[in-house]
C-alpha positions in Angstrom: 155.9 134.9 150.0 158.1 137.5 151.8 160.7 136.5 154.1 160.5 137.5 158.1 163.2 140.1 156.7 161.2 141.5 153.9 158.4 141.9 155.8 160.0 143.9 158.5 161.5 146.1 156.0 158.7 146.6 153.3 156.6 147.7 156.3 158.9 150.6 156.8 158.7 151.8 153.5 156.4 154.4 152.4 154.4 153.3 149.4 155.0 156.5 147.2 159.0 155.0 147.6 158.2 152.2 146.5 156.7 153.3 143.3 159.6 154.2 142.1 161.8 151.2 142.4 161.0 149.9 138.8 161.6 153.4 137.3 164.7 154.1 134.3 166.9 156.6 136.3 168.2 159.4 134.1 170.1 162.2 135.8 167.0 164.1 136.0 165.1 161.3 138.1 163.8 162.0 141.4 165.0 159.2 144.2 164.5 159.1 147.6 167.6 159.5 150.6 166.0 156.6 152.3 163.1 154.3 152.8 161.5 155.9 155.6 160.9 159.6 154.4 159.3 160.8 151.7 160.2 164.3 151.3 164.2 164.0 151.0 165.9 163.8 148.1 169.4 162.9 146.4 170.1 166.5 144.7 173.2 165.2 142.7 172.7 167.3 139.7 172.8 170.4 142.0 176.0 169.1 143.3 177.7 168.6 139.6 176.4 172.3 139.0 178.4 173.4 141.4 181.7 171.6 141.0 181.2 173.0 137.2 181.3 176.0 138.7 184.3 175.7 141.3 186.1 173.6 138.8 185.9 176.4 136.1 186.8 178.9 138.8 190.2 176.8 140.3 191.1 175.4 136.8 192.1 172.4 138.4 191.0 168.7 139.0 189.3 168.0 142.1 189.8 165.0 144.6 186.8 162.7 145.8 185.9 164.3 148.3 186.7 167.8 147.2 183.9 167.3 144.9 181.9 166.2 147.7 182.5 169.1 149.9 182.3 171.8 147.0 179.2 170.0 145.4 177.9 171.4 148.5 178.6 175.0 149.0 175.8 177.4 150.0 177.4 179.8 147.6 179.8 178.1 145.0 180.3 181.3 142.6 181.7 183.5 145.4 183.2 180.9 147.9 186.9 181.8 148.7 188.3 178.2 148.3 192.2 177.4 149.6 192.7 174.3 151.8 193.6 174.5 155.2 193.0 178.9 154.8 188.9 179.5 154.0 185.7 178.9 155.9 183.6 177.3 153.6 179.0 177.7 153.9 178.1 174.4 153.4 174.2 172.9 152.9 174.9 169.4 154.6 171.8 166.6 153.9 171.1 165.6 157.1 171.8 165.6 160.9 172.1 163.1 163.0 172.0 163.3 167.2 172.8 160.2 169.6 170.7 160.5 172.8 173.4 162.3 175.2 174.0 165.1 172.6 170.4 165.4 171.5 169.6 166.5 174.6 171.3 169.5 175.1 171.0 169.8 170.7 167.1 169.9 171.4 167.0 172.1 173.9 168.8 174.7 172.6 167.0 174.3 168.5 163.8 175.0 171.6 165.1 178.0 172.5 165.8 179.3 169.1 162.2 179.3 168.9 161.9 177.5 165.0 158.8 175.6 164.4 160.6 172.8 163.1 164.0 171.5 162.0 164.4 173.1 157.7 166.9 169.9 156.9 165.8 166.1 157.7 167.2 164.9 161.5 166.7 162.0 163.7 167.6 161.0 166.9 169.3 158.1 168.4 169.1 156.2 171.8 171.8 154.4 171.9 174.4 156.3 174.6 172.2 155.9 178.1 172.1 152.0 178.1 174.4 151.0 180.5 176.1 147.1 179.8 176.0 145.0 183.1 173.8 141.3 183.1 173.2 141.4 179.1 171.2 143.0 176.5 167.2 142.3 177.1 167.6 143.0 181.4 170.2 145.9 180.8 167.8 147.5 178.0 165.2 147.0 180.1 166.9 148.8 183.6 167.5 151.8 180.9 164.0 152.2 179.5 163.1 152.6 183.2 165.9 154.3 184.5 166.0 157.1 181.3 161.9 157.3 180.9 162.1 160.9 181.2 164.7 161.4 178.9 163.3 159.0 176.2 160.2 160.6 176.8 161.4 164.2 176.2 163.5 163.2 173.0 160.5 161.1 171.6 158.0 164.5 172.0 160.5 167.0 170.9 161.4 164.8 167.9 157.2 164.2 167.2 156.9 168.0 167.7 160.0 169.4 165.5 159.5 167.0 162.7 162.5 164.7 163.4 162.9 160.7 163.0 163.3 159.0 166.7 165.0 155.8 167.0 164.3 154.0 170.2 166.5 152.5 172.8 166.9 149.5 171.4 167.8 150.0 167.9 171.3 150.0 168.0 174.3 152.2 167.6 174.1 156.0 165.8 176.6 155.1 163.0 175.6 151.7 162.3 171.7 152.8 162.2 172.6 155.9 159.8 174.8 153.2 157.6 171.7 150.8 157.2 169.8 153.3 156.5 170.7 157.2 155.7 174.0 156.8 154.1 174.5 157.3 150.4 177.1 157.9 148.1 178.1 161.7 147.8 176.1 163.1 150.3 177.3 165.3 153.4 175.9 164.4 156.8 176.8 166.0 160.3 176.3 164.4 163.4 176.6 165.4 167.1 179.3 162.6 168.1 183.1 162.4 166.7 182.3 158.8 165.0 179.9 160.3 162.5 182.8 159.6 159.4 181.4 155.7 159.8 179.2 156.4 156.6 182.2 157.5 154.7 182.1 153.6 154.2 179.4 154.4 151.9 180.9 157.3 149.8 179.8 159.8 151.5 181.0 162.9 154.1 180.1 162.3 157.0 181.4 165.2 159.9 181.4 165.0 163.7 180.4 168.1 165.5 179.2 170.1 168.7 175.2 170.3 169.0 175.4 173.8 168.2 176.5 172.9 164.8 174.0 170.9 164.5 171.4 173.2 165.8 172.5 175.8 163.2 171.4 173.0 160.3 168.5 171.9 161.9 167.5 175.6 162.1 168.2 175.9 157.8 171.4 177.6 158.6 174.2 176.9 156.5 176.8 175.0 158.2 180.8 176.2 158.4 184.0 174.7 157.9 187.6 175.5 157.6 188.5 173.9 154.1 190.1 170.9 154.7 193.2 169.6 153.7 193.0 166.5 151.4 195.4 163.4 152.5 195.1 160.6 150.3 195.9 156.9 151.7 197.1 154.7 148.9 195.6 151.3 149.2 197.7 148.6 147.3 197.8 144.7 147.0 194.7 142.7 149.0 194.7 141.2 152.5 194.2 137.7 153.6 194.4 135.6 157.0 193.8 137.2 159.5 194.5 140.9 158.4 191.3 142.6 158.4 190.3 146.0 157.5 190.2 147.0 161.1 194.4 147.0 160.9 194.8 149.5 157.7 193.1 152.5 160.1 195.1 150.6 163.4 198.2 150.6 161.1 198.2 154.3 159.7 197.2 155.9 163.1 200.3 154.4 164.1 202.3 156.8 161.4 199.8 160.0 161.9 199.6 159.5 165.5 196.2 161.3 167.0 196.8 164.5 165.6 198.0 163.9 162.7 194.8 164.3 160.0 193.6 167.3 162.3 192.7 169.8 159.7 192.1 167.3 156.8 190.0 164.9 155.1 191.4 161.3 154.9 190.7 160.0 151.2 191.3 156.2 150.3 192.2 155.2 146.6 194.1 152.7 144.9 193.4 149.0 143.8 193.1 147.9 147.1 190.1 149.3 147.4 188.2 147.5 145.4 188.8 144.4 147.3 187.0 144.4 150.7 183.6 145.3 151.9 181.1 148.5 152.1 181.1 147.5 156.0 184.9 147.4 156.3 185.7 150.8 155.0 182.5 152.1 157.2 185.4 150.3 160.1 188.5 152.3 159.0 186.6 156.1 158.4 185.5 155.1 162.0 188.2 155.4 163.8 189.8 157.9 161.4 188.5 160.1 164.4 191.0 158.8 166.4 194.1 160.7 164.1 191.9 163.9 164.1 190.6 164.1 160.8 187.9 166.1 159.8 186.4 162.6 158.3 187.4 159.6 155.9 185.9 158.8 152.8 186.3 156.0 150.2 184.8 156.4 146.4 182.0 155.4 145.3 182.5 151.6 144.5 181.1 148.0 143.4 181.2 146.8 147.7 178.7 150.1 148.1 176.4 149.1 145.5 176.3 145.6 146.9 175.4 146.7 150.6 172.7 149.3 149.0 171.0 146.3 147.4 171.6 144.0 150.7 169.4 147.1 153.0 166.7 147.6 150.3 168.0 150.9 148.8 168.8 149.3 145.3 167.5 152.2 143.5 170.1 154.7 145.0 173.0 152.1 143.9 171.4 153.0 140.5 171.4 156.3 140.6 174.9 156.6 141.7 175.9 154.6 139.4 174.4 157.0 136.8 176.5 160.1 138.4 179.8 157.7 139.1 182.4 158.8 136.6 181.4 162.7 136.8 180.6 163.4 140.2 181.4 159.8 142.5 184.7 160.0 141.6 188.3 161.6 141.9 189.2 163.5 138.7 192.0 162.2 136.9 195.7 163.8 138.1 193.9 165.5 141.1 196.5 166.2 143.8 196.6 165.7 147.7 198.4 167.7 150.5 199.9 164.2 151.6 200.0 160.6 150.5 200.6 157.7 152.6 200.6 154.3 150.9 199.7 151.0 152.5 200.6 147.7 151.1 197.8 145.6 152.1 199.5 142.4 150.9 202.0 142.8 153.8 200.2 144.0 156.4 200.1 142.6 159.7 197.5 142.3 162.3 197.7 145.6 165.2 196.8 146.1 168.1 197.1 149.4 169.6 197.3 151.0 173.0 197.5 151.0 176.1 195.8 154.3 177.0 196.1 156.4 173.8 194.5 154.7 170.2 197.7 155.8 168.1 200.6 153.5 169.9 200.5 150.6 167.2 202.1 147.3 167.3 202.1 144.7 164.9 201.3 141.4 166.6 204.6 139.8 165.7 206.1 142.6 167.8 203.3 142.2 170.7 204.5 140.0 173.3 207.9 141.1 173.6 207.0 144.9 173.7 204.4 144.3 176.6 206.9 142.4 178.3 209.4 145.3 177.9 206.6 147.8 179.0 205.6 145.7 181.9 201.9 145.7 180.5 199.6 142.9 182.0 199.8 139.7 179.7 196.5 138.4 181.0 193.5 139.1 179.2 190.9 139.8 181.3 188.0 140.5 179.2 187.5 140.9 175.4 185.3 142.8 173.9 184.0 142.9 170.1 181.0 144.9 168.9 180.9 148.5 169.0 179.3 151.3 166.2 183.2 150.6 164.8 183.0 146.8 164.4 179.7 145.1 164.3 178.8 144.2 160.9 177.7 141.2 159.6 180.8 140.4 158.2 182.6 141.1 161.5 180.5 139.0 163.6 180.9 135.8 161.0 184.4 135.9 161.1 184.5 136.2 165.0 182.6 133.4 165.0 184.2 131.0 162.3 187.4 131.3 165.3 185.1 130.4 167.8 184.0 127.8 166.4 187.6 126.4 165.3 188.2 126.6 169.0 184.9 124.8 170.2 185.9 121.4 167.8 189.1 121.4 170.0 187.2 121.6 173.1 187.8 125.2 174.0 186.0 128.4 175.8 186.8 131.6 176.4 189.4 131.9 179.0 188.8 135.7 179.2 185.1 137.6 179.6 183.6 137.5 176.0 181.4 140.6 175.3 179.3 141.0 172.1 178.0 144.5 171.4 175.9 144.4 168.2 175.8 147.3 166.2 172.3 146.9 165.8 169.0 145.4 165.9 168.8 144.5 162.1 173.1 142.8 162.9 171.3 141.4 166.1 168.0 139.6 164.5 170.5 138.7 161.4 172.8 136.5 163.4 170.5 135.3 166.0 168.5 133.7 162.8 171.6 132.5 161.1 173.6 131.1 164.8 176.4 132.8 165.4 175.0 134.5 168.5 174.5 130.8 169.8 178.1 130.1 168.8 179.3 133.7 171.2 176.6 132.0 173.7 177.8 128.9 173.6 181.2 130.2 173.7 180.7 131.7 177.4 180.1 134.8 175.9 177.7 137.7 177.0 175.5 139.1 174.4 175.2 142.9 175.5 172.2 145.2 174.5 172.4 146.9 170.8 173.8 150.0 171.9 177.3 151.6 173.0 178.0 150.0 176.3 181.1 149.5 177.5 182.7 151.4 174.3 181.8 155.2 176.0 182.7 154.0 180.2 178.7 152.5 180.0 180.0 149.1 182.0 179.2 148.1 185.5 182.6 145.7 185.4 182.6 143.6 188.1 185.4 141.2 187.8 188.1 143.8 189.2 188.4 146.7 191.7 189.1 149.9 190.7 192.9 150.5 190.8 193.6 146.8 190.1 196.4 146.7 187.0 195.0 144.9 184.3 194.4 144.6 180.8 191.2 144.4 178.2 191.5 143.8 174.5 188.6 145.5 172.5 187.6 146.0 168.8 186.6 149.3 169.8 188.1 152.6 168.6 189.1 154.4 172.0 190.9 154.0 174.7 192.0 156.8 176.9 192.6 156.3 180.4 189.9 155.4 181.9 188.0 155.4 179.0 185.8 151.8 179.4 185.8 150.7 182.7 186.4 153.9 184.7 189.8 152.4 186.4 192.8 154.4 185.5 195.0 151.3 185.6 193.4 148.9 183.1 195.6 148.4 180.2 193.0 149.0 177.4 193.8 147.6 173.8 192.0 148.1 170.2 192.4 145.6 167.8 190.0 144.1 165.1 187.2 141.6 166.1 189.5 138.6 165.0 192.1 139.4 166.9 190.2 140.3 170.1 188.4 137.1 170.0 192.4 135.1 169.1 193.2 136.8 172.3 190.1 136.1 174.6 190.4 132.1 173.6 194.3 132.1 174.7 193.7 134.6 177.8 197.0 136.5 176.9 199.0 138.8 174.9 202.0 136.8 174.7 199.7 134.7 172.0 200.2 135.2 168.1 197.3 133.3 166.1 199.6 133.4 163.0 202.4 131.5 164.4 201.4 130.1 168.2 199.9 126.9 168.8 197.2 126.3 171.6 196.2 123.0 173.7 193.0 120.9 173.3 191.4 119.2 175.8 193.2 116.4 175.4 196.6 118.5 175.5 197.4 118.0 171.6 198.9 121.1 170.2 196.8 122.9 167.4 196.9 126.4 165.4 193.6 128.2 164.9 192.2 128.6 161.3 192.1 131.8 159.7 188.7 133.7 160.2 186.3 133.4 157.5 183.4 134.9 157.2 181.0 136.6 154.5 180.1 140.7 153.8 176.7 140.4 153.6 173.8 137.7 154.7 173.0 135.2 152.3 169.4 135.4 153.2 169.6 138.5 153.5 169.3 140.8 156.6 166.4 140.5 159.3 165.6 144.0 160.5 164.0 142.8 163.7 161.7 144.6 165.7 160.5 148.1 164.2 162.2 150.6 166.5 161.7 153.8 164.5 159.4 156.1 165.3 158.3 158.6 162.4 157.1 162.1 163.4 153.0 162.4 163.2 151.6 164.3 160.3 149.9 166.6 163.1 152.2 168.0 165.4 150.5 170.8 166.6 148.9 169.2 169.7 152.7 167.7 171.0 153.3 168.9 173.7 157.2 168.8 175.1 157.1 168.8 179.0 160.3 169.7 181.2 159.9 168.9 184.5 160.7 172.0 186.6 161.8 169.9 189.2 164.2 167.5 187.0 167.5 166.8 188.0 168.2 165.3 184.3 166.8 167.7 182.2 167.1 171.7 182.4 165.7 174.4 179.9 168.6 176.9 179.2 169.0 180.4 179.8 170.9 182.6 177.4 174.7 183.5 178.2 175.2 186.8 179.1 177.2 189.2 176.0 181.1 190.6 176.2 181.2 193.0 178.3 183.0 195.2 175.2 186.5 195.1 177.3 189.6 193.7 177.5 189.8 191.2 180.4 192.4 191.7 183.1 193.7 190.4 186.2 192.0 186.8 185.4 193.5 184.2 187.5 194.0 180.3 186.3 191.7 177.7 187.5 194.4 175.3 186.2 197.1 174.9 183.8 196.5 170.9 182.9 199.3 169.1 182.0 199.5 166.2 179.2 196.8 164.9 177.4 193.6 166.5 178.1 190.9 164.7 176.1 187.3 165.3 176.2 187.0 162.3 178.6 189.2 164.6 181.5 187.4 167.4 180.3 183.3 165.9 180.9 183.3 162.6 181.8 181.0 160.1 180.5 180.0 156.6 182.4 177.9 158.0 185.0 177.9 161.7 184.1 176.1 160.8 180.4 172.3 160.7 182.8 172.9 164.8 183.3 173.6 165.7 180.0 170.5 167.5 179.4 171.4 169.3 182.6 173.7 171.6 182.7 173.9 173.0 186.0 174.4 168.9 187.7 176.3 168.1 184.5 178.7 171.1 185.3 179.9 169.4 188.9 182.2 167.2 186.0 184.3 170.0 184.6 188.1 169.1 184.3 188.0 166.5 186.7 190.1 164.9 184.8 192.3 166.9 183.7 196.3 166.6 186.0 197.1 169.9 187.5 200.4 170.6 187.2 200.7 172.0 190.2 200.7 169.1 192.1 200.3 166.0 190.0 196.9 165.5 190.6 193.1 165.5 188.9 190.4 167.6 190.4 192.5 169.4 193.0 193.1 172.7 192.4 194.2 175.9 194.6 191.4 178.6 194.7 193.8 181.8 193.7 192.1 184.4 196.7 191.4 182.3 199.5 194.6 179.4 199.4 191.8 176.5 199.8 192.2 173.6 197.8 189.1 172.3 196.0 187.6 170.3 193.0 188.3 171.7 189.7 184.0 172.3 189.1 183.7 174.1 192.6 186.7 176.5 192.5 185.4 177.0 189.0 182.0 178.0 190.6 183.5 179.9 193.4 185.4 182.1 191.1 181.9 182.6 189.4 179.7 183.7 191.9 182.6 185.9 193.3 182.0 188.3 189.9 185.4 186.3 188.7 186.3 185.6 184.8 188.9 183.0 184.7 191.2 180.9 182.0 192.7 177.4 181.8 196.1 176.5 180.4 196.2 173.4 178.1 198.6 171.7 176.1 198.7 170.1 172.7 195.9 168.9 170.7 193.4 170.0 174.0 189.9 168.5 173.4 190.8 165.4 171.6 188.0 162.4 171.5 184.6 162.7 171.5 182.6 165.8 170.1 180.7 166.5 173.3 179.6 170.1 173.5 179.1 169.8 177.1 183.2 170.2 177.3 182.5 173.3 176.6 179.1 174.8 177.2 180.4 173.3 181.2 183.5 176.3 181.3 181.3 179.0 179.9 178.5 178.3 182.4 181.2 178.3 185.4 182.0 181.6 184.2 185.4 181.1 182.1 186.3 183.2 179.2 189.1 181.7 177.6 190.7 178.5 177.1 194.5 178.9 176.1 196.9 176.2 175.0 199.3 174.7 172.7 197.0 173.4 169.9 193.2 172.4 169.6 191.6 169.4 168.7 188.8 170.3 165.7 185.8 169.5 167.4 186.7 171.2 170.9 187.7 174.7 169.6 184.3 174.8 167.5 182.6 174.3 170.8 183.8 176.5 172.2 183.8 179.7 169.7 179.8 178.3 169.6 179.6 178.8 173.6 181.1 182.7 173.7 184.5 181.6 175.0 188.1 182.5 173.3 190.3 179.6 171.9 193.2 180.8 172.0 196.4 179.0 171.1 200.3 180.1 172.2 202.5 181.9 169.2 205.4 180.7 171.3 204.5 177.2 172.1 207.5 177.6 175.3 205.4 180.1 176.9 203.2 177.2 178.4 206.1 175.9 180.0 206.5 179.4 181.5 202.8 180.5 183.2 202.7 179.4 186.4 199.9 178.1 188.6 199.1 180.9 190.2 199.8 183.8 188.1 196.8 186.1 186.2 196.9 187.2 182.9 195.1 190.0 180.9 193.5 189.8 177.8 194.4 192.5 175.6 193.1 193.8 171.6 189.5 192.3 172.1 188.3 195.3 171.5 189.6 195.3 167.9 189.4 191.7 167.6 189.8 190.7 163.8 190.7 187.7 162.0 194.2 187.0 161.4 195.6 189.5 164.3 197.3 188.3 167.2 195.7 188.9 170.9 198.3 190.5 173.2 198.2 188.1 177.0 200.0 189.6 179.6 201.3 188.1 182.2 201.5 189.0 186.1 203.2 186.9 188.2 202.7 185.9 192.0 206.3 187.4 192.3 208.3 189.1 189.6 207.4 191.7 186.6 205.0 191.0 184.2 205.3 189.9 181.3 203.8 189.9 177.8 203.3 187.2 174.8 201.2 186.9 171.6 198.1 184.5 171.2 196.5 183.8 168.0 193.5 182.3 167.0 191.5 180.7 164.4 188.2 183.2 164.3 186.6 184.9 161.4 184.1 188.0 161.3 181.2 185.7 162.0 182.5 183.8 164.8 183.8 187.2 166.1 180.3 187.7 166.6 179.7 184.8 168.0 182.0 186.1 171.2 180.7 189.5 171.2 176.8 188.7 171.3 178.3 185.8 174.1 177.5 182.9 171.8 176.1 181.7 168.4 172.8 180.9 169.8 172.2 184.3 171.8 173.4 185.7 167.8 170.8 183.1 165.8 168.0 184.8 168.3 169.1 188.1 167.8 169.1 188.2 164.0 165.5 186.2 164.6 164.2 189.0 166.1 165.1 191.3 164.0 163.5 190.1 161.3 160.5 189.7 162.5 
């Protein structure tokens, strides 16, 4: 007799998979990505052919993920390889889309006019659900309130021959973990928390929609060669350390932009000694240093979590390719190596208002004293596509429970987010979401909520100081609640929940005691809790939805009249000239994520709009003019306006303009919208200190010039209201400097060098006004 579990999950599973389960695996076998598709493979022997061949052509041992990244090269015999220098063609397995990027993903694969997507996809609904009563009313209020959009992404993805996973079904990265992710494959998906599967062994890469677009569309995808840093895990932790604190721990010695450019790689004994699920935690938030992604090795903790979700067979046949291709060569070298000693590691928690400002808890309550941060806790929050996992949830709940025997609630708002609906179903049948119940706490629908600015918090006005602990993994200003002055904090689930039971950060669980209801003093228990279900994991309500075998009568209806979704029209090309006499819509000061760059919260409902979602642009962003966000000078006419409508004025006026940024611009999330907004309000160039990854992609994608100062000083001397030229984009090449001159409100011009990161094909990418208008062309021209 199956269990409720096996049920659920045996129905999924097409019946030509299952065949194969009691098969001997050889390396010639033929297995299956996953349980719900049955024409995607694992193609590992194609990846060992071709780290033979780059091998043989370096002469050199190759790390983990080196042989991940290689093993899929488009071209492996003529691939210029060099970290950090080459653009590598790469043939990634899969995409994956959450619901806000889809959108805008779909509608643009639409316009390249493809039948249907040439490498297996799905899409995700898991972005639009906005947290405010709990998770069955809130799901509910979304269905209704995103109908059209769920409608649209459910037609597209039954007319283009993607998977669809319904609102409902939890988080992007915990659904592609339970089910997509396996051990040396390379995956790219449309939101900067993708490298959660490299948990499971594998690559996985956030990226801009046109990236994905290009795959989806049979494309090979591009890369700059990353640089390899490998992270030395040594010892094992215990207490109340969790894995949560090795990624809170070494963004504290990176700081945000410190794996930009690379690929964090995990080795050492340590690894060996904690769960699938936790390293799935730490590549996480390895987003939140810049890397490119995280990856650990294939390992015993993966083979255990295939078996757990049904995908045995796959643990097998890794297992077959482990010492050749799932694994590090012996004396292969890294750019950098950090070590962490995860016998003495403490519990972090990190923040306020950037994810890299680390504090061990010893340190805690005399730094926030020192920093005048908020010692009250007003809310905690645990959950999120970061830390949701069985395993998390148990040990939030073994301290809950500690606290309940002693006669104790939350003295903070409890959240729960789970991950998913299979994490959901698990521990409703096994109790601990009565213990978060019981415990005062609010069990909050199985999607992103309160993580991406989706919370309708009432229990504070905006403007009102305050702080939130969270086992999230972001917390730019703003970033949860909308309110510029909560105090926002990441820590790990145990630590979140420690805090939400004491109401305040003075409180270390290692060494403070707490007061019963009687008034006798008592220290909490270390957490304990288990990796995996002993009964093994109840998948809950079927949410997928397969694409039909017909497709050809699907029809995908766009509302001419929408104010959510929008077909696109194509960017007009370069004009063929240099540009001169732009003026500066504004020269941002600080940090200038993708959060002050498009907003989320509320703005996440127009992102398959891009005229309404365009009223967003940079209202984040300080002007350094004055000090503030979203007021900005119009350069002809004196009046001061929002940052969106001088952009538009500018615009409509025949006016090109350019916005001065600082270091690392673009940081956070991989929204494309950050820049497909500038390019449709008619700027041409975004110039700054540095990029963020992600962001500079983007934009090269959307026809506008990243372009970064030779002379970092030089930002300090443009002014507000000066204009600049452009000059060499007629002989635009890789590797040659760009000449900007200068022209100042008073005074002589002046004259600088910008470089940039393009090659010959993104080159084209500008010239035809952006990589989809180029995809089309060549289209047409082979037809």
């Amino acid at each position: 007799m199956l269990s409720a579990s096996s049920r659920s999950t045996v129905a999924r599973i097409p019946r030509s998979i299952r065949g194969l389960a009691t098969a001997a695996l050889t390396k010639d076998s033929q297995v299956n990505q996953n349980l719900l598709e049955t024409h995607s493979f694992i193609n590992y022997k194609k990846h060992l052919e071709n780290v033979g061949i780059v091998k043989s052509r370096l002469n050199r041992p190759l790390t983990y993920a080196e042989k991940l990244l290689y093993g899929h090269l488009d071209d492996p015999h003529g691939q210029d390889i060099e970290r950090g220098v080459s653009y590598l063609k790469l043939r990634p397995d899969r995409v994956a889309c959450q619901d806000a990027t889809a959108q805008m993903a779909i509608l643009q694969f639409m316009s390249a006019g493809i039948p249907e997507v040439q490498t297996p996809s799905t899409v995700h609904c898991d972005h639009l659900i906005q947290a405010q009563i709990g998770g069955k009313k809130d799901l509910a209020r979304a269905i209704d309130l995103n109908k059209e959009v769920y409608d649209f992404l459910a037609s597209a993805c039954a007319k283009y021959n993607l998977g669809f996973w319904k609102p409902g079904s939890g988080i992007i990265h915990q659904i592609v973990l339970e089910n997509y992710a396996f051990p040396g494959a390379l995956l790219i998906g449309t939101d900067s928390h993708t490298p959660n599967a490299g948990g499971l062994g594998q690559l996985a890469i956030g990226v801009g929609g046109a990236d994905a677009v290009d795959v989806m569309a049979g494309l090979p995808w591009e890369l700059k060669a990353p640089k390899i840093i490998g992270v030395k895990l040594t010892g094992k932790m215990s207490g109340w350390t969790s894995p949560k604190d090795i990624i809170l721990k070494l963004a504290g010695i990176t700081t945000v932009k410190g794996g930009t450019g690379a690929i964090v790689e995990y080795f050492g004994p340590g690894v060996e000694t904690f769960s699938c699920t936790g390293m799935g935690t730490i590549c996480n938030m390895g987003a939140e240093i810049g890397a490119t992604t995280s990856v650990f090795p294939f390992n015993n903790s993966m083979v255990d979590y295939l078996n757990a979700t049904g995908r045995s067979q796959i643990g097998a046949f890794a297992n077959v390719y482990k010492q050749d291709f799932l694994s590090a060569d012996e004396g292969a070298e890294y750019d950098q190596v950090i070590e962490i000693d995860l016998n003495t590691l403490e519990p972090h928690i990190n923040g306020p208002f950037t994810p890299d400002l680390a504090t061990p808890v010893s340190k805690m309550k005399e730094t926030a004293i020192a920093n005048g941060w908020p010692l009250e806790v007003k809310v905690g929050l645990i959950g999120s596509c970061t830390n949701s996992s069985y395993e998390d949830m148990t040990r939030a709940a073994s301290i809950i429970k500690d606290a309940g025997e002693h006669g104790l609630k939350a003295k903070s708002i409890y959240t729960v987010s789970p991950g998913s609906e299979q994490v959901r179903a698990t521990i409703e049948r096994d109790g601990q979401l009565k213990t978060f119940e019981d415990f005062g706490g609010i069990v909050m629908a199985n999607a992103c909520g309160p993580c991406i600015g989706q919370w309708d918090r009432q229990d504070i006005k905006k403007g009102d100081k305050n702080t939130i602990v969270s086992s999230f993994n972001r917390n730019f200003t703003s970033r949860n609640d909308g309110n510029p002055a909560t105090h926002a904090f990441v820590a790990s689930p145990e630590m979140t929940t420690a805090y939400a039971i004491a109401g305040t950060l003075a409180f270390n669980p290692l060494t403070d005691t707490l007061k019963d209801v009687n008034g006798k003093e008592f220290k909490l228990k270390e957490p304990v809790g288990v990796g995996l279900p002993p009964n093994g994991y109840d998948a809950g309500e079927n949410t997928y939805q397969a694409p039909p075998e017909e497709k050809a009568s699907v029809e995908v209806v766009i509302a001419p009249t929408s104010d959510r979704l929008q077909k696109l029209t194509p960017f007009k090309p370069w004009n063929g000239k240099d540009a001169e006499r732009l003026p500066i819509l504004i020269k941002a000061l600080g940090k200038t994520t993708t959060d002050h760059i498009s907003m989320a919260g509320p703005w996440l409902k127009y992102r398959g709009h891009l005229e309404n979602i365009s009223n967003n642009y940079m209202i984040g962003a300080i002007n350094i003019e004055n000090g503030e966000a979203n007021n900005v000078r119009n350069h002809y006419t004196g009046k001061y306006d929002g940052v969106p409508q001088t952009a538009a004025a500018y615009r409509d006026s025949g006016k090109t303009w350019v916005v001065i940024g600082d270091e690392n611009f673009g940081e956070g999330s991989s929204r494309e919208h950050a820049a497909l907004e500038p390019r449709f309000l008619g700027g041409f160039a975004i110039i700054t200190k540095s990029f963020a990854r992600i962001h500079e992609t983007n934009l090269k994608k959307q026809g506008l010039l990243p372009l970064n100062f030779v002379n970092v000083a030089d930002y300090d001397k443009i002014n507000f209201d000066d204009e600049v030229d452009l000059l060499g984009l007629t002989t635009l090449a890789p590797g040659k400097n760009i000449t900007l001159r200068v022209h100042p409100k008073n005074g002589e011009a002046w004259e600088t060098e910008l470089s940039h990161t393009y090659n010959i094909e993104q080159i084209e990418w500008f010239k035809y006004g952006s990589a989809l208008n180029k995809m089309a062309a060549v289209a047409a021209e082979s037809k």
